[in-house]
C-alpha positions in Angstrom: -1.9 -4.5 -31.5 1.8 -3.6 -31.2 4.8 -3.9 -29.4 4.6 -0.6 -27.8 2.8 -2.0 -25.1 6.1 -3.6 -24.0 8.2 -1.1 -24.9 7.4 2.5 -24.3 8.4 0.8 -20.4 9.6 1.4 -17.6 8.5 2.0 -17.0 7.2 1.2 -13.8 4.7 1.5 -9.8 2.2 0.3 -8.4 0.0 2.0 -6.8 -3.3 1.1 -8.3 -5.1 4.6 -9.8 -8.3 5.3 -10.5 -8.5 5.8 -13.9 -8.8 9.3 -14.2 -5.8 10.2 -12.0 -2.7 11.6 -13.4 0.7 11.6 -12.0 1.4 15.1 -10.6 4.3 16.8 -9.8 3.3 18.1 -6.1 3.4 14.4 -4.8 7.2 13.0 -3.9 7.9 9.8 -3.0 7.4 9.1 0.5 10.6 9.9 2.8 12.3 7.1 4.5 11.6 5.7 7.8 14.1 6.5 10.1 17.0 3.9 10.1 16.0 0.4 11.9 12.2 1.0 12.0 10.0 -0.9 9.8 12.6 -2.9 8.4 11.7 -6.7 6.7 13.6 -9.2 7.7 13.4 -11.0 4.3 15.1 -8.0 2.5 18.5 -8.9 1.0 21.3 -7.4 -0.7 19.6 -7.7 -3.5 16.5 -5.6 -2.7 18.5 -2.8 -2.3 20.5 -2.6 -5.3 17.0 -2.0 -6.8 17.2 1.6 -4.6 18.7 3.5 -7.8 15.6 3.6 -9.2 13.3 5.1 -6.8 12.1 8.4 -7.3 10.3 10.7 -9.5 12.0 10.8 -12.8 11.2 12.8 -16.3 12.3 11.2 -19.8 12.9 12.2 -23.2 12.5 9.3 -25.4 14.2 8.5 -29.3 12.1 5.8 -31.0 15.1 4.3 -33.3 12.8 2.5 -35.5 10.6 5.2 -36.3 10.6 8.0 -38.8 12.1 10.8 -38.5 9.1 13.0 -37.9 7.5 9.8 -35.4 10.4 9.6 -33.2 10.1 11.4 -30.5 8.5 11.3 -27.2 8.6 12.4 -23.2 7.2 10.4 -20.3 7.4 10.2 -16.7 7.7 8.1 -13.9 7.6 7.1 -10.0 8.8 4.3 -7.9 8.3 4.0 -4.7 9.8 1.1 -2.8 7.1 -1.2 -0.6 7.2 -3.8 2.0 10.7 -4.2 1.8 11.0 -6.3 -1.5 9.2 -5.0 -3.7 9.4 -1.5 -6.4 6.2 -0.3 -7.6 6.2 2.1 -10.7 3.6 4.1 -12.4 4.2 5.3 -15.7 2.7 7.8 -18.2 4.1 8.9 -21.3 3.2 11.1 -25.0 3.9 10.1 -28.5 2.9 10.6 -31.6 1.8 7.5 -31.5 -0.7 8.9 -28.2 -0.9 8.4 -24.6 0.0 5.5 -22.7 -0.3 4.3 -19.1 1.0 1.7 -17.3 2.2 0.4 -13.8 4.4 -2.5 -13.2 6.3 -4.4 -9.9 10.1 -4.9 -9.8 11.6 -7.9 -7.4 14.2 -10.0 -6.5 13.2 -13.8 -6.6 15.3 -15.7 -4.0 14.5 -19.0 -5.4 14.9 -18.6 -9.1 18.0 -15.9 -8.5 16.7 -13.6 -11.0 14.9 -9.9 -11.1 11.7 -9.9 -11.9 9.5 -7.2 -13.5 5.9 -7.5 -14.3 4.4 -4.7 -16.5 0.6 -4.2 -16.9 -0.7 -1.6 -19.6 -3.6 0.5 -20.7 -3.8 -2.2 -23.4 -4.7 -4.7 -21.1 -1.7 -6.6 -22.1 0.9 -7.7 -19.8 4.6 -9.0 -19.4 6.8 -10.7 -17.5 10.5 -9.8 -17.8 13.2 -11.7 -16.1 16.9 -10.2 -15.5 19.5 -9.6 -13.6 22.5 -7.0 -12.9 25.9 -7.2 -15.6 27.5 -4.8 -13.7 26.8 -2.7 -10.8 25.7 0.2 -13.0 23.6 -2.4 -15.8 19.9 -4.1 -15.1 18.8 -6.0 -17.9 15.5 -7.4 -17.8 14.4 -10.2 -21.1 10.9 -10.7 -22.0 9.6 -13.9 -24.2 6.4 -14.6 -25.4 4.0 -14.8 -27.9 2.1 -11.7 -29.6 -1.0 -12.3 -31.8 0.9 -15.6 -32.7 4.1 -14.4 -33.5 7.4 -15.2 -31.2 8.6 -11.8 -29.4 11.3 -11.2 -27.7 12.0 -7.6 -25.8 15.9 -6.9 -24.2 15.0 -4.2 -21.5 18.4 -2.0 -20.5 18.8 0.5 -17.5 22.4 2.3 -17.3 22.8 4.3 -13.9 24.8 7.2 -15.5 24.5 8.8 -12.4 22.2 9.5 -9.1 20.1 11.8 -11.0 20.7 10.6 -14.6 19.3 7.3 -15.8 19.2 6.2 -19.4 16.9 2.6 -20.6 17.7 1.1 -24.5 14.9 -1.2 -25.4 15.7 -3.7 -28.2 12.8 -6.6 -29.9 13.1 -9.5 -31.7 10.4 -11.1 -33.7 10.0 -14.8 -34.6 13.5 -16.2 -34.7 15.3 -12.8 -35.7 18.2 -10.7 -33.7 17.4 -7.9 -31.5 16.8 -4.7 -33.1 16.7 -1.4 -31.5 13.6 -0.1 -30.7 13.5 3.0 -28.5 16.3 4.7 -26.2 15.0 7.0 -23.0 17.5 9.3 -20.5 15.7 10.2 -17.6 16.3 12.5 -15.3 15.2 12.4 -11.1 13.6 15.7 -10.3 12.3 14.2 -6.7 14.0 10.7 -5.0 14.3 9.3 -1.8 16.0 11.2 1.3 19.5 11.3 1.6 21.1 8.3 2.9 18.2 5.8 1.8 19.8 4.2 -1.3 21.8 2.9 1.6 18.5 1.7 3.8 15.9 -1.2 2.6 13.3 -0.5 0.7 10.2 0.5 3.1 6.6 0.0 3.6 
């Protein structure tokens, strides 16, 4: 079992699958509600700076670790905001390494004033990242744990290069070592929300 599990992320939604189903193209994101309906009362400023990463998105992904003929990959990606806290992503990607699946929920916890991400993969492993923003165009999410006895540590970067350009550096650590690099992804939106709803909360 390896890290890749962790890794290959982001990345991310929720919306529980059956197992068979794969993402498709024909199926955007649902538009927003009209301003002021359906709003949660318990949605902060923090909820919405989460609104950069909803959409449909495709990557290309650069596994740094990996040789030369192993190192490349594609995957793709929705999130969809719901109940006005929470991001739900659903994520599929190719390697030479072979498929992978996952889905995974992204928050903001009031109490411990952090992000959090939780990440649940075909490997029926999961992980719980905790972050928060360096700047306004910088998420960083940090995972530690434990994998088949060993200390791991995963460093989980999203740059907003733009509205339609995102790019994620994923760096791991095992046992008491420095981070390493372990992949780099830029993805690109090719669906998002409807104009003006970065600026709204997140929706049911």
């Amino acid at each position: 079992m390896n890290a890749r599990r962790l890794a290959t992320v982001f990345f991310m939604a929720v919306v529980f699958l059956p197992a068979g189903e794969r993402l498709s193209s024909q199926q955007p994101p649902p538009a927003a509600p009209a301003q002021g309906q359906g709003r949660n009362p318990l949605t902060t400023a923090e909820h919405l700076r989460l609104a950069f990463l909803v959409g449909r998105w495709e990557e290309q992904v650069a596994y740094t670790s990996a040789k030369p003929e192993e190192n490349k990959g594609s995957g793709r990606w929705v999130a969809n905001p719901a109940l006005g806290l929470y991001l739900q992503i659903r994520y599929e990607a190719t390697s030479p390494a072979g498929p992978y699946r996952a889905f995974g929920v992204m928050t903001w916890d009031r109490d411990a004033q952090v992000y959090r991400l939780w990440w649940f993969d075909d490997a029926a492993l999961v992980g719980e990242y905790r972050g928060n923003f360096t700047d306004e165009n910088n998420l960083v999410f940090v995972y530690s744990g434990m994998i088949e006895g060993q200390a791991f540590r995963e460093r989980i970067r999203f740059t907003r290069v733009s509205p339609s350009e995102l790019r994620t550096k994923i760096e791991q650590s095992w046992g008491s070592g420095e981070f390493k690099p372990y992949l780099e992804a830029v993805a690109h939106r090719i669906e998002g929300p409807a104009r003006g709803a970065a600026q709204q909360p997140p929706q049911n």
